[in-house]
Every structure is written in C-alpha cells, then in structure tokens.
PDB file of N, H, CA, C and O in Angstrom:
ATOM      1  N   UNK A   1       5.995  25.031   7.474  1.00  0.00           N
ATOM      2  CA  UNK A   1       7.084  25.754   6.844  1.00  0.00           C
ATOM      3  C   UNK A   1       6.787  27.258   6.897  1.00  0.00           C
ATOM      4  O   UNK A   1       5.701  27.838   6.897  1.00  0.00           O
ATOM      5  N   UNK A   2       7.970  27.708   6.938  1.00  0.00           N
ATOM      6  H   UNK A   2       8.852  27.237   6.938  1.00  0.00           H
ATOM      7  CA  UNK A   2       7.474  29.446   6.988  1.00  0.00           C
ATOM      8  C   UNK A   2       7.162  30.040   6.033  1.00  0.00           C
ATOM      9  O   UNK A   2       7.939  29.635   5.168  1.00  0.00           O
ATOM     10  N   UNK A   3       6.411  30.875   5.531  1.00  0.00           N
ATOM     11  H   UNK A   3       5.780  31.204   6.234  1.00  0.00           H
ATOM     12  CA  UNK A   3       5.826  31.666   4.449  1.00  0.00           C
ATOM     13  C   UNK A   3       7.024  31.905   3.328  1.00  0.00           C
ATOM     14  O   UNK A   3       8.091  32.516   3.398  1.00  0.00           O
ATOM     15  N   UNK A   4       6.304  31.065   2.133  1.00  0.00           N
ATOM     16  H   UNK A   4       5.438  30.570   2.077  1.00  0.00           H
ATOM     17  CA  UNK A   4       7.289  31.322   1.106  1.00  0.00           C
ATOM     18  C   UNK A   4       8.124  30.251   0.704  1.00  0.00           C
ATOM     19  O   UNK A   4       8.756  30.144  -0.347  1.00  0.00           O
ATOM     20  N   UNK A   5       8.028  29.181   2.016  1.00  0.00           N
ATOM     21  H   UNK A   5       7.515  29.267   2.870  1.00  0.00           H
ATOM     22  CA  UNK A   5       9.197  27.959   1.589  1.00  0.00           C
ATOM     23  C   UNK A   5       8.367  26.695   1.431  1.00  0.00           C
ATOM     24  O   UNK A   5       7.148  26.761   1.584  1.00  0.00           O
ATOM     25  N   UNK A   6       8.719  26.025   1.257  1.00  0.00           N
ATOM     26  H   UNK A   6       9.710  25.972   1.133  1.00  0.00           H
ATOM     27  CA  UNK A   6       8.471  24.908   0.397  1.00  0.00           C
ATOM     28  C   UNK A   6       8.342  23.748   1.841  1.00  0.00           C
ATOM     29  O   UNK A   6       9.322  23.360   2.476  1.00  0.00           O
ATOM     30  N   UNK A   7       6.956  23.365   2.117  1.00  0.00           N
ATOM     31  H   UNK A   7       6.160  23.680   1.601  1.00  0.00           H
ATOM     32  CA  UNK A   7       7.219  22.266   3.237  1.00  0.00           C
ATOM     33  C   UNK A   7       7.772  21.033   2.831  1.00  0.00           C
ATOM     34  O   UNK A   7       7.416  20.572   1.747  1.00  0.00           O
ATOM     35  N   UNK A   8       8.241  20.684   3.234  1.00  0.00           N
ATOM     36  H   UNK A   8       8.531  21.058   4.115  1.00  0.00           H
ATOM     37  CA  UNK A   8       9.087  19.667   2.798  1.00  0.00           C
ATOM     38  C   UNK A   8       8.892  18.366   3.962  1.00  0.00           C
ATOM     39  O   UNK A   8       9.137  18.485   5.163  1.00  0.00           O
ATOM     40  N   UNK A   9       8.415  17.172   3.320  1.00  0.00           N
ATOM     41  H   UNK A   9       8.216  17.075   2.345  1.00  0.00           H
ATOM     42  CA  UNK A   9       7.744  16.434   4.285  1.00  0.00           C
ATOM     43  C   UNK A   9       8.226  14.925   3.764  1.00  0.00           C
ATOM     44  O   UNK A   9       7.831  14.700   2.620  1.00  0.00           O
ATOM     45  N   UNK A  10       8.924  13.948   4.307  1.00  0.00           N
ATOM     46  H   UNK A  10       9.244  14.130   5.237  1.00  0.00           H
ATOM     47  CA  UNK A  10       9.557  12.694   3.952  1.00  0.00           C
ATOM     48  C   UNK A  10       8.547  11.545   4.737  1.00  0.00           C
ATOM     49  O   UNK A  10       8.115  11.977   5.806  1.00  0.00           O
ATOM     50  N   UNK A  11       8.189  10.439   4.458  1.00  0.00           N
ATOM     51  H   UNK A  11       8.540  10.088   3.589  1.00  0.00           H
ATOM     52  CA  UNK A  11       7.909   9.576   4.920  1.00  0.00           C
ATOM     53  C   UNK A  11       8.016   8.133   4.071  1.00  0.00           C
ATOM     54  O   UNK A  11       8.514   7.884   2.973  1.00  0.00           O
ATOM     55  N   UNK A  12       7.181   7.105   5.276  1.00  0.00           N
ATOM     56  H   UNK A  12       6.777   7.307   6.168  1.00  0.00           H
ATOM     57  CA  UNK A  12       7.445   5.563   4.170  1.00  0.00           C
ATOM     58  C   UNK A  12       6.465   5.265   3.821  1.00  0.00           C
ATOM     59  O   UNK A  12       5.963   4.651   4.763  1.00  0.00           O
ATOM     60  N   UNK A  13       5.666   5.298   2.870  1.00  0.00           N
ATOM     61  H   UNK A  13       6.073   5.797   2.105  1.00  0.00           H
ATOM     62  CA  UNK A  13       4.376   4.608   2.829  1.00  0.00           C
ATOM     63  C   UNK A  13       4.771   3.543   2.175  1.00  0.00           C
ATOM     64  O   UNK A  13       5.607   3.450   1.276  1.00  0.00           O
ATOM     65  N   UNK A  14       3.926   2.506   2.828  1.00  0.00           N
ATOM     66  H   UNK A  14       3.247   2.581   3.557  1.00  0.00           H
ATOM     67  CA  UNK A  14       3.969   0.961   2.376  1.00  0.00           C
ATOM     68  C   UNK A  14       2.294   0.746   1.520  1.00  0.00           C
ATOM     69  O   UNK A  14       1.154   0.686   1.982  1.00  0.00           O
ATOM     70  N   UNK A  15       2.756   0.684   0.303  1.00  0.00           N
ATOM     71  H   UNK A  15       3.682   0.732  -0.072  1.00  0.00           H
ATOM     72  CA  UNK A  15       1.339   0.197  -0.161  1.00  0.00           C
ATOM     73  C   UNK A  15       1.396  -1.036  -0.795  1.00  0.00           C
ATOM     74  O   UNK A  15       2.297  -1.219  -1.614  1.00  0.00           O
ATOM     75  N   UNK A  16       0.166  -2.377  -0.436  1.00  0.00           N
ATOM     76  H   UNK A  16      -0.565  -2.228   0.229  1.00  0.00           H
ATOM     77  CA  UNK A  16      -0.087  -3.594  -1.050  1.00  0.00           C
ATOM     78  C   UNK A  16       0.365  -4.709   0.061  1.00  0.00           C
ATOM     79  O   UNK A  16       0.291  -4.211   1.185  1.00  0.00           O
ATOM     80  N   UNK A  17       0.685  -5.683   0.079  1.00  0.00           N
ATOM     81  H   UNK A  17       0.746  -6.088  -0.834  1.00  0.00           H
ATOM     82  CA  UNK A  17       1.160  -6.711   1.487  1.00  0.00           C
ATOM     83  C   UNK A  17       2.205  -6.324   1.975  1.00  0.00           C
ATOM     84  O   UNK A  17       3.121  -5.619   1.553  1.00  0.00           O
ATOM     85  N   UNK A  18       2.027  -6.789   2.820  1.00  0.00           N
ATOM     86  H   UNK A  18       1.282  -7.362   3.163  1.00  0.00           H
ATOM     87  CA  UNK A  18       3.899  -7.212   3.715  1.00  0.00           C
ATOM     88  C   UNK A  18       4.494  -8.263   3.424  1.00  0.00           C
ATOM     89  O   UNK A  18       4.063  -8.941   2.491  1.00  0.00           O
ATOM     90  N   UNK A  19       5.705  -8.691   4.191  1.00  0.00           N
ATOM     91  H   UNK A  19       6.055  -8.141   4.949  1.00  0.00           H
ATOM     92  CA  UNK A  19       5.818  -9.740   4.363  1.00  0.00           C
ATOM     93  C   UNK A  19       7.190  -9.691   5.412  1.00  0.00           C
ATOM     94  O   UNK A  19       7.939  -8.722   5.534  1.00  0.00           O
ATOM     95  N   UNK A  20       7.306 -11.015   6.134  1.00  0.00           N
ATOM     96  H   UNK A  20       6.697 -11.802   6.035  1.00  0.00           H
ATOM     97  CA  UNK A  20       8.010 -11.247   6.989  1.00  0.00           C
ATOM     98  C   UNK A  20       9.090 -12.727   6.822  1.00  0.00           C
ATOM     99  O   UNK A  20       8.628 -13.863   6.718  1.00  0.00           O
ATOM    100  N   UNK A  21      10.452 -12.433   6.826  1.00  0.00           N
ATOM    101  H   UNK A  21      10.828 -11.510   6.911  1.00  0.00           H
ATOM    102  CA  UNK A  21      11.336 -13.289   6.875  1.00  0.00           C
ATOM    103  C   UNK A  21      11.874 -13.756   7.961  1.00  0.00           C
ATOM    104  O   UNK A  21      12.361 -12.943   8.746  1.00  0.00           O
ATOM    105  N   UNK A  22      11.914 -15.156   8.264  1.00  0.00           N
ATOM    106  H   UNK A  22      11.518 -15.817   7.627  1.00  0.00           H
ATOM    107  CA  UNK A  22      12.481 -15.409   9.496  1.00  0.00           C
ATOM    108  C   UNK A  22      13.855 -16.696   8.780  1.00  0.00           C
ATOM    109  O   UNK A  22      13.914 -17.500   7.850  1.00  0.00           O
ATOM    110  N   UNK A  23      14.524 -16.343   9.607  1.00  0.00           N
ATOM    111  H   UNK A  23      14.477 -15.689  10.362  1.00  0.00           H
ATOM    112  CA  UNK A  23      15.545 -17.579   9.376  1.00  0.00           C
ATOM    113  C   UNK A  23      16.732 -17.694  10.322  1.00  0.00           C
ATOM    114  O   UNK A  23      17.288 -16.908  11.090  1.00  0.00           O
ATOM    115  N   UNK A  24      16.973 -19.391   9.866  1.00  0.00           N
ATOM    116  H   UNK A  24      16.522 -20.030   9.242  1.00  0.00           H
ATOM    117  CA  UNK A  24      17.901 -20.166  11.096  1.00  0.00           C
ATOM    118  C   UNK A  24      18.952 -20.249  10.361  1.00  0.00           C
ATOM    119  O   UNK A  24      18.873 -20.799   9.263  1.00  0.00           O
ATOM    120  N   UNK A  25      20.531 -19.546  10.975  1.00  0.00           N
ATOM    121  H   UNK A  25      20.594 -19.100  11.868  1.00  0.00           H
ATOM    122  CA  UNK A  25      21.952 -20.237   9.882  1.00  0.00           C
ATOM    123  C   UNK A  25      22.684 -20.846  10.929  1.00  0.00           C
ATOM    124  O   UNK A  25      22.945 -20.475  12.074  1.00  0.00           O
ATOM    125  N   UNK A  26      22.870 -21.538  10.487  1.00  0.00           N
ATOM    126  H   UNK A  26      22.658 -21.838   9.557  1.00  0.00           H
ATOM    127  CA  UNK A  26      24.349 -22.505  11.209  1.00  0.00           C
ATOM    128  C   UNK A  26      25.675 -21.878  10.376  1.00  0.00           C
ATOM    129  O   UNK A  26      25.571 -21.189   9.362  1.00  0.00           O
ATOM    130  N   UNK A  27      26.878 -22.244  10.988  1.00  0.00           N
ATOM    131  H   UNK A  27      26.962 -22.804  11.813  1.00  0.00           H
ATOM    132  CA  UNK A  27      27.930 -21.949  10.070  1.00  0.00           C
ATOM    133  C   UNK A  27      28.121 -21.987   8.340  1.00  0.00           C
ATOM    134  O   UNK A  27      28.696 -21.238   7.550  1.00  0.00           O
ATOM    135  N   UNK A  28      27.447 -23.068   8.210  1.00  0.00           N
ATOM    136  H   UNK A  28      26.979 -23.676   8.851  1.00  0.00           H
ATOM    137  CA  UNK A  28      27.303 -23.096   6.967  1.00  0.00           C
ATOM    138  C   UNK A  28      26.171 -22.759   5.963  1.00  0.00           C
ATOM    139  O   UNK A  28      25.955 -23.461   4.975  1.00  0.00           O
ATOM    140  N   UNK A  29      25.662 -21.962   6.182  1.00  0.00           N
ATOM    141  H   UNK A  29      25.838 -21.392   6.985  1.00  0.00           H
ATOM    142  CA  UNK A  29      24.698 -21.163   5.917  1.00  0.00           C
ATOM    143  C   UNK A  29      23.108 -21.299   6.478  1.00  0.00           C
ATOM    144  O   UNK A  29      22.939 -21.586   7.664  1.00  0.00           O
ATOM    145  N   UNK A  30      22.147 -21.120   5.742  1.00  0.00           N
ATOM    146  H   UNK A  30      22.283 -20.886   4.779  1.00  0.00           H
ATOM    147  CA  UNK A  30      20.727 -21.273   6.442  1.00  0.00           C
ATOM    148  C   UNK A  30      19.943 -22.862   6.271  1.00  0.00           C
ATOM    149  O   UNK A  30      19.560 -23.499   5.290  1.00  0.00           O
ATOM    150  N   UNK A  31      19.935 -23.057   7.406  1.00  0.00           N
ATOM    151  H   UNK A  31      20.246 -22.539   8.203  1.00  0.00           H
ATOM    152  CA  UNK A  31      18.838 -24.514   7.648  1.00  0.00           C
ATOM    153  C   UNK A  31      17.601 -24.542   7.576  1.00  0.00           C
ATOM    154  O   UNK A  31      17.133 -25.589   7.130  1.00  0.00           O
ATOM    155  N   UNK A  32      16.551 -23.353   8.003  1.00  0.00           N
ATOM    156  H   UNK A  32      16.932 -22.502   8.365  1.00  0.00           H
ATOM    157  CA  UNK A  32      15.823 -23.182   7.935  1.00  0.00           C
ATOM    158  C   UNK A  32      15.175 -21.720   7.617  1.00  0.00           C
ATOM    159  O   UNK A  32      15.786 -20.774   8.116  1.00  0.00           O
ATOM    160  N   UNK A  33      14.057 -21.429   6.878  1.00  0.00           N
ATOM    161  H   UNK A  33      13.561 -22.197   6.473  1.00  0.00           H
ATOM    162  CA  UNK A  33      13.333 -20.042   6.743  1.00  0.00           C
ATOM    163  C   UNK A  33      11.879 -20.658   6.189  1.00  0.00           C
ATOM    164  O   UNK A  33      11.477 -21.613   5.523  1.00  0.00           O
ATOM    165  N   UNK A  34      11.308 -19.394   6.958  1.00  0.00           N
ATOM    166  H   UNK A  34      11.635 -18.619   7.499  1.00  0.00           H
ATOM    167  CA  UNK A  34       9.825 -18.880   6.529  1.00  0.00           C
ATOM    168  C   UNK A  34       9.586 -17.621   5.976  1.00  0.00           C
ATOM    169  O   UNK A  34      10.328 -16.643   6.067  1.00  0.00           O
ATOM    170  N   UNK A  35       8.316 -17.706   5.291  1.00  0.00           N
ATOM    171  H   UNK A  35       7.714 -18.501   5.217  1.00  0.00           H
ATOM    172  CA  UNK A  35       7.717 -16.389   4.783  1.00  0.00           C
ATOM    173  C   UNK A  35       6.551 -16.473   5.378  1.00  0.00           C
ATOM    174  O   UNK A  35       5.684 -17.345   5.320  1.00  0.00           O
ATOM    175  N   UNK A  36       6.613 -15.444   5.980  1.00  0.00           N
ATOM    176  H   UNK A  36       7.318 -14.735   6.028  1.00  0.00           H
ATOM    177  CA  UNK A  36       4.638 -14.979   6.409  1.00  0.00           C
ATOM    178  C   UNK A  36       3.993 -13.607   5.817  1.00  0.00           C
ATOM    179  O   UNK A  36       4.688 -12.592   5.764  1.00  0.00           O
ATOM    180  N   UNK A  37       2.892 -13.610   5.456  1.00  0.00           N
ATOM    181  H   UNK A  37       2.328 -14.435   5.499  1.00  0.00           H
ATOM    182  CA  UNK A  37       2.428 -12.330   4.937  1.00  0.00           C
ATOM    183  C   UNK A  37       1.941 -11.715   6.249  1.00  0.00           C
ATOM    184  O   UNK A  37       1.346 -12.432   7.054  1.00  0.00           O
ATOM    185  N   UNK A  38       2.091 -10.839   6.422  1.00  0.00           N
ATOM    186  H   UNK A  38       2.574 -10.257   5.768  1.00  0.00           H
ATOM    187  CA  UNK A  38       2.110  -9.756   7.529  1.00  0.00           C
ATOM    188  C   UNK A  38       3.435  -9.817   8.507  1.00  0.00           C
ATOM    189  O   UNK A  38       4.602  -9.645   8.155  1.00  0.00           O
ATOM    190  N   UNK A  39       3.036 -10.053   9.583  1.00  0.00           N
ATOM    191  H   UNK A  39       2.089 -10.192   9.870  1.00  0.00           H
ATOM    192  CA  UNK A  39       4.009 -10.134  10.500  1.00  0.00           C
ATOM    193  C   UNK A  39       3.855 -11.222  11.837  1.00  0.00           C
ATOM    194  O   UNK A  39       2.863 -11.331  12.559  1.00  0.00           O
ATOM    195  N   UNK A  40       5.180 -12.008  11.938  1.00  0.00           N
ATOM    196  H   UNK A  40       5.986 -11.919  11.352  1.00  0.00           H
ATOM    197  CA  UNK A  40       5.202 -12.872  13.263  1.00  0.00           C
ATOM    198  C   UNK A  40       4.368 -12.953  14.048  1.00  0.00           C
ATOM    199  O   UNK A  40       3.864 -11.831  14.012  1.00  0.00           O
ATOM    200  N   UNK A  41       3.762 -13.603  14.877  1.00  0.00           N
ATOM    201  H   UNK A  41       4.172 -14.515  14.906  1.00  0.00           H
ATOM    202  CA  UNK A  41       3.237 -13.206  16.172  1.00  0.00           C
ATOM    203  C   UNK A  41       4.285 -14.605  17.018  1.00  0.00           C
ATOM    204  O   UNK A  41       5.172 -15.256  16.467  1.00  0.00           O
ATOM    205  N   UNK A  42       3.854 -14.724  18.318  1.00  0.00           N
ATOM    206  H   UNK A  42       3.133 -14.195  18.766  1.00  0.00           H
ATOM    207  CA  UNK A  42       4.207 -15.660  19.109  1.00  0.00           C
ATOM    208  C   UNK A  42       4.385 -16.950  19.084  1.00  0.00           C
ATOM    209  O   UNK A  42       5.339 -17.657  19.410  1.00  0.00           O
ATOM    210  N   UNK A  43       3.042 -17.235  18.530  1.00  0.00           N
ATOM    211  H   UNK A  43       2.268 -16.661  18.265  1.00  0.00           H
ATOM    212  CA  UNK A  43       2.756 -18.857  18.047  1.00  0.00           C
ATOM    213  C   UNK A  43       3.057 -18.923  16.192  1.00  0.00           C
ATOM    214  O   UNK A  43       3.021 -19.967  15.541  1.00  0.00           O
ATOM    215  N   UNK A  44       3.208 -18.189  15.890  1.00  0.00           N
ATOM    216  H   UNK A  44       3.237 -17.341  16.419  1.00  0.00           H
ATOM    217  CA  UNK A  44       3.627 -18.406  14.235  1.00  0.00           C
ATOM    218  C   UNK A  44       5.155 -18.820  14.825  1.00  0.00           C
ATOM    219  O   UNK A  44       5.672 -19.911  14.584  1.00  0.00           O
ATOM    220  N   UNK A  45       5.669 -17.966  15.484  1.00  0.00           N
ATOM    221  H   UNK A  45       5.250 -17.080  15.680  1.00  0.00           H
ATOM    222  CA  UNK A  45       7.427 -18.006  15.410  1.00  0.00           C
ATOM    223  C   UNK A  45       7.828 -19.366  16.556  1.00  0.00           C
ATOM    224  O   UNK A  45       8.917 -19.920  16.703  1.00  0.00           O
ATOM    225  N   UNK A  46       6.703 -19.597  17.162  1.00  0.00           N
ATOM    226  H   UNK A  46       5.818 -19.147  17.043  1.00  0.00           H
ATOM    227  CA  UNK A  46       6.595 -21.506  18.291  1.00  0.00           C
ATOM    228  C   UNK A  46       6.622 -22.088  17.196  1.00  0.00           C
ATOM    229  O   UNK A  46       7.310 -23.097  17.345  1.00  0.00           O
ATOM    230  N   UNK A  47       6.071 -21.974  15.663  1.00  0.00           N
ATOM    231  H   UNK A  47       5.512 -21.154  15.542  1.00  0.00           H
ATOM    232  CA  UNK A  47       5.506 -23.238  15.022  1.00  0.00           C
ATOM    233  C   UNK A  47       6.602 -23.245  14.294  1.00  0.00           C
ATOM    234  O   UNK A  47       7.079 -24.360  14.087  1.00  0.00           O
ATOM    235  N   UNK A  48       7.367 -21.966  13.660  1.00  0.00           N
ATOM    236  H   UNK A  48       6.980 -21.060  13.829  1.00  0.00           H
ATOM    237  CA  UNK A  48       8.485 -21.692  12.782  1.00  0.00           C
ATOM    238  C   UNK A  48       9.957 -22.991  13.548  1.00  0.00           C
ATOM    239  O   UNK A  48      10.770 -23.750  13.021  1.00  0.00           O
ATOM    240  N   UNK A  49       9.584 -22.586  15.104  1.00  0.00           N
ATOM    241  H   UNK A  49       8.923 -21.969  15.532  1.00  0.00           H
ATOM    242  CA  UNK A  49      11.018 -23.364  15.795  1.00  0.00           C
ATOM    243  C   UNK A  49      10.741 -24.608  15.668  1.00  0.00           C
ATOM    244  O   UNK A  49      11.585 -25.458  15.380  1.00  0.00           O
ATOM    245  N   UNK A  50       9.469 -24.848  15.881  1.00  0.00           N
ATOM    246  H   UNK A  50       8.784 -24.159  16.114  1.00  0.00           H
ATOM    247  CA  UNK A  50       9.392 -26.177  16.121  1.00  0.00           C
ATOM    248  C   UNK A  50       9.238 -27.451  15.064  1.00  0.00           C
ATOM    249  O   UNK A  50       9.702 -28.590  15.095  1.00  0.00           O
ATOM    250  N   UNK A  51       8.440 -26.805  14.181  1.00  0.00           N
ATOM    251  H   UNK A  51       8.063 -25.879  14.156  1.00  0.00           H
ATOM    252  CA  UNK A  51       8.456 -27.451  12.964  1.00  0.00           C
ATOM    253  C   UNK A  51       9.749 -27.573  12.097  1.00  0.00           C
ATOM    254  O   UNK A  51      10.251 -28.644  11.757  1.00  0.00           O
ATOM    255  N   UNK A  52      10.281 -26.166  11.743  1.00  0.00           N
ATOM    256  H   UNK A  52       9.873 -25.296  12.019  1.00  0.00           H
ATOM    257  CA  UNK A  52      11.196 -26.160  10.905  1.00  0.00           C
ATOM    258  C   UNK A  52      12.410 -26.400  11.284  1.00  0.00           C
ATOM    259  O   UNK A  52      13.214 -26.933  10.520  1.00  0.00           O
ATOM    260  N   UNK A  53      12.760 -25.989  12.695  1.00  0.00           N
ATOM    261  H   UNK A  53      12.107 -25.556  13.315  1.00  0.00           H
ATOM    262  CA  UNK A  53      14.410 -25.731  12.978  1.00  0.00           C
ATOM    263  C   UNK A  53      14.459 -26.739  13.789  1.00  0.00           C
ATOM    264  O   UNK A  53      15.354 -27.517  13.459  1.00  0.00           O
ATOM    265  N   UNK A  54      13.715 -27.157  14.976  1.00  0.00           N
ATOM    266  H   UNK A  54      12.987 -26.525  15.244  1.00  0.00           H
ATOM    267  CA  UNK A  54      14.082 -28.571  15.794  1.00  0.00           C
ATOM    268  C   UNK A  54      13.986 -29.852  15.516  1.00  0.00           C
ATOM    269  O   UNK A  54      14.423 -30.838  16.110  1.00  0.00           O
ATOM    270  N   UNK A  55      13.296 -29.724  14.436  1.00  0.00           N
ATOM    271  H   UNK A  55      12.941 -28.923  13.954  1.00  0.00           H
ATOM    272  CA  UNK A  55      13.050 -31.105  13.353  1.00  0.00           C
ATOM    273  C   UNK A  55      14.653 -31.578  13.006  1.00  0.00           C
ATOM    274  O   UNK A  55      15.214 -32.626  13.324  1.00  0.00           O
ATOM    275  N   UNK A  56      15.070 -30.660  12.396  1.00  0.00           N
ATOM    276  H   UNK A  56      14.614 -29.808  12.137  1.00  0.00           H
ATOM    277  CA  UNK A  56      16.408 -30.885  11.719  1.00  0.00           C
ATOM    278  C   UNK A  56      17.611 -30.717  12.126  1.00  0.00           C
ATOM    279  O   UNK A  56      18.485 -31.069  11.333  1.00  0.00           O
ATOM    280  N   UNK A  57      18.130 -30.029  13.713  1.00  0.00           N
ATOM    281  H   UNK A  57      17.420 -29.743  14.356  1.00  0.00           H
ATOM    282  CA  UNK A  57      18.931 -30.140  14.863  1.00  0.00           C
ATOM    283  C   UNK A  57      19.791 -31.339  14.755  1.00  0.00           C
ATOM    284  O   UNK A  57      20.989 -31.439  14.486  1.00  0.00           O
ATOM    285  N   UNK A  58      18.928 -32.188  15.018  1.00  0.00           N
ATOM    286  H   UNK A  58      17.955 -32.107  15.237  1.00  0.00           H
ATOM    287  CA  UNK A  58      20.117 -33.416  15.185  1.00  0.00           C
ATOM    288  C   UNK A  58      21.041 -34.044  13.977  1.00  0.00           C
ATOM    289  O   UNK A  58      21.721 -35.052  14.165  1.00  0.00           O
ATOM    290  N   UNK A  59      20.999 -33.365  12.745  1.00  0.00           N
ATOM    291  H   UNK A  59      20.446 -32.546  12.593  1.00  0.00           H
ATOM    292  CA  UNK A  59      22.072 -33.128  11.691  1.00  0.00           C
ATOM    293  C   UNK A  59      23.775 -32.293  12.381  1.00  0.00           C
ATOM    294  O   UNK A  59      24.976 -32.382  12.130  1.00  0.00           O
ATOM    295  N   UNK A  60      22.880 -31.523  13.334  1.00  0.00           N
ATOM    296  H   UNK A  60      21.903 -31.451  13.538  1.00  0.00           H
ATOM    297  CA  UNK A  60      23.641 -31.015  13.902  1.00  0.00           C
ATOM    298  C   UNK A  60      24.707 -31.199  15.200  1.00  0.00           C
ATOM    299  O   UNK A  60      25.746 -30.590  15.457  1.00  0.00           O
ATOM    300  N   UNK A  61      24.163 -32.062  15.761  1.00  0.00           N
ATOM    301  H   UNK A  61      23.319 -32.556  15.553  1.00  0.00           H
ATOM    302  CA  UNK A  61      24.551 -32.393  17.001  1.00  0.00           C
ATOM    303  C   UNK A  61      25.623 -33.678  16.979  1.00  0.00           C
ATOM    304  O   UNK A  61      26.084 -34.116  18.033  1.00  0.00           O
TER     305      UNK A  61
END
C-alpha cells in the first residue's frame, strides 16, 4: 500500500478439519451421500459409486 494508507489484505483461512460432500439425486431427490474428512481422491469416490450408488440402481431401472 502506498505511504499513509491502510493495506488492506482479504483472504480464506480455513482453520480445524475439512470435509467433503459427495452425492447421488435422482428426480426425486438424493439416493445416495458421503462424508469424508479431507478430500476425495480416486478410489474413495470408486468406493463411494460402487458401494453406495450401484448397489441401489436397480430401484431404479
């Protein structure tokens, strides 16, 4: 800031866990969701489909 003014500085700090929402809706609302503390990776979100949402598909079909 230039001499005299006030820097003025915005950011996000995240303090304490995360967490991560995933979820499946059909028309009539949600079939399936998870919570993970941190964040997704590859095989969390393989186990999310496979366990939670393809299990219960054929309600659907």
């Amino acid at each position: 800031a230039p001499i005299g003014q006030r820097a003025d500085f915005k950011d996000v700090f995240v303090r304490g866990q995360r967490y991560t929402l995933c979820a499946a809706m059909s028309l009539k609302g949600y079939i399936a969701t998870r919570v993970v503390e941190g964040s997704f990776d590859t095989s969390e979100y393989v186990s999310f489909l496979l366990d939670d949402v393809v299990c219960i598909l054929h309600y659907y079909w």
